[in-house]
C-alpha positions as CSV (number, residue, x, y, z in Angstrom):
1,X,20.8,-10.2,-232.2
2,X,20.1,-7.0,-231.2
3,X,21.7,-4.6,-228.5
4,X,21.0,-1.2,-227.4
5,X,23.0,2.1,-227.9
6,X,22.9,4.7,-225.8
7,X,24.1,8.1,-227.3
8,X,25.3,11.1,-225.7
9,X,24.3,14.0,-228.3
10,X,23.0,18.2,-228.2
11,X,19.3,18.1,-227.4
12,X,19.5,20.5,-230.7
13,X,20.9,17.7,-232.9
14,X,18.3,15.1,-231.7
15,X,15.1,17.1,-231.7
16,X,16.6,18.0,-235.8
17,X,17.0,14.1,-236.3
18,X,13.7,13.5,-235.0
19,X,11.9,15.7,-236.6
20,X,13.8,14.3,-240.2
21,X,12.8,10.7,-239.3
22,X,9.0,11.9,-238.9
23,X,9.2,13.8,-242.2
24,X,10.9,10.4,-243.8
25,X,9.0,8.1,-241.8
26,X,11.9,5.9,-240.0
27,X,12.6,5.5,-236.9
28,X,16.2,6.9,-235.4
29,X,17.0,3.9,-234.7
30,X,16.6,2.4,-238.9
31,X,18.3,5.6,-239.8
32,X,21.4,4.6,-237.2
33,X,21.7,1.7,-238.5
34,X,21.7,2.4,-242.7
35,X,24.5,4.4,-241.5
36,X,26.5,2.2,-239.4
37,X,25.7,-0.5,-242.1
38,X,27.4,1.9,-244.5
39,X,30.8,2.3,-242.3
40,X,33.6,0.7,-243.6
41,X,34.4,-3.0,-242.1
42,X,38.0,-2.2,-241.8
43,X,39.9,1.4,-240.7
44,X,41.3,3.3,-243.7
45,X,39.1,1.0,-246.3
46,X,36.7,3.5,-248.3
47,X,33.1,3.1,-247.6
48,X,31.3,0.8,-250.9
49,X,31.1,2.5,-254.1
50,X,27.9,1.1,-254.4
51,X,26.3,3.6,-252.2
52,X,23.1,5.3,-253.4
53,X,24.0,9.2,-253.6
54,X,21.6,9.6,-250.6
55,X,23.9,7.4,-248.5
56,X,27.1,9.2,-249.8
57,X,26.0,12.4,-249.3
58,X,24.6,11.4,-245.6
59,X,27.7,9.8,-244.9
60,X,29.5,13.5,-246.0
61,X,27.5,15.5,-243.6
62,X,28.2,13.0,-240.8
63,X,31.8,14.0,-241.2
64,X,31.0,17.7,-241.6
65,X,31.4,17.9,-245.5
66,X,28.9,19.4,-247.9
67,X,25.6,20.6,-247.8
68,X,22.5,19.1,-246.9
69,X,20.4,17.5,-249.5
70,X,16.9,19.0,-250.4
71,X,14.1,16.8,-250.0
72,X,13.8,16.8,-253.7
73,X,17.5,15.9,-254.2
74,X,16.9,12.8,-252.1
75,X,13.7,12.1,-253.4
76,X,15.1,12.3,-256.9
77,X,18.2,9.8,-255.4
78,X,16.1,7.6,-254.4
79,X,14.0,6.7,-257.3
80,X,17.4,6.8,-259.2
81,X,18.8,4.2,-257.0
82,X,15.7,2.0,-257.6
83,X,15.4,2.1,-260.9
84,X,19.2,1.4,-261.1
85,X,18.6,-1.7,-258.4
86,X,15.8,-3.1,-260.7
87,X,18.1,-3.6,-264.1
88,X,19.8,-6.5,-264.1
């Protein structure tokens, strides 16, 4: 079932996440919800180890830690995530 969420944010921050989904081609709302899918189910219980980098590191800057990745970096995640997904 799905819902709708209405979020209060800077007009800076929102025109910056737009213009990232564009460049990545999701929608705000798919990138919302990786991260929300991401969040721990209970408080205090780390988020999965099995996160790609990309996820960890987006989960970082959510909580004002780290730098942002380079579109290489998460480019270079990414295909490391998948080839790592596709052993068995």
């Amino acid at each position: 079932m799905y819902a709708k969420l209405t979020l209060r944010l800077e007009a800076t921050l929102i025109e910056k996440a737009k213009v990232w989904a564009k460049k990545h081609n999701v929608s705000l709302s798919q990138a919302v919800a990786e991260f929300f899918a991401q969040l721990p189910e209970k408080d205090g219980q780390r988020a999965p180890s099995s996160l790609s980098p990309w996820t960890r590191r987006l989960v970082g800057m959510a909580a004002g830690k780290g730098k942002t990745p380079e579109d290489e970096e998460v480019r270079r995640d990414y295909i490391d995530s998948l080839e790592a997904n596709q052993r068995f």
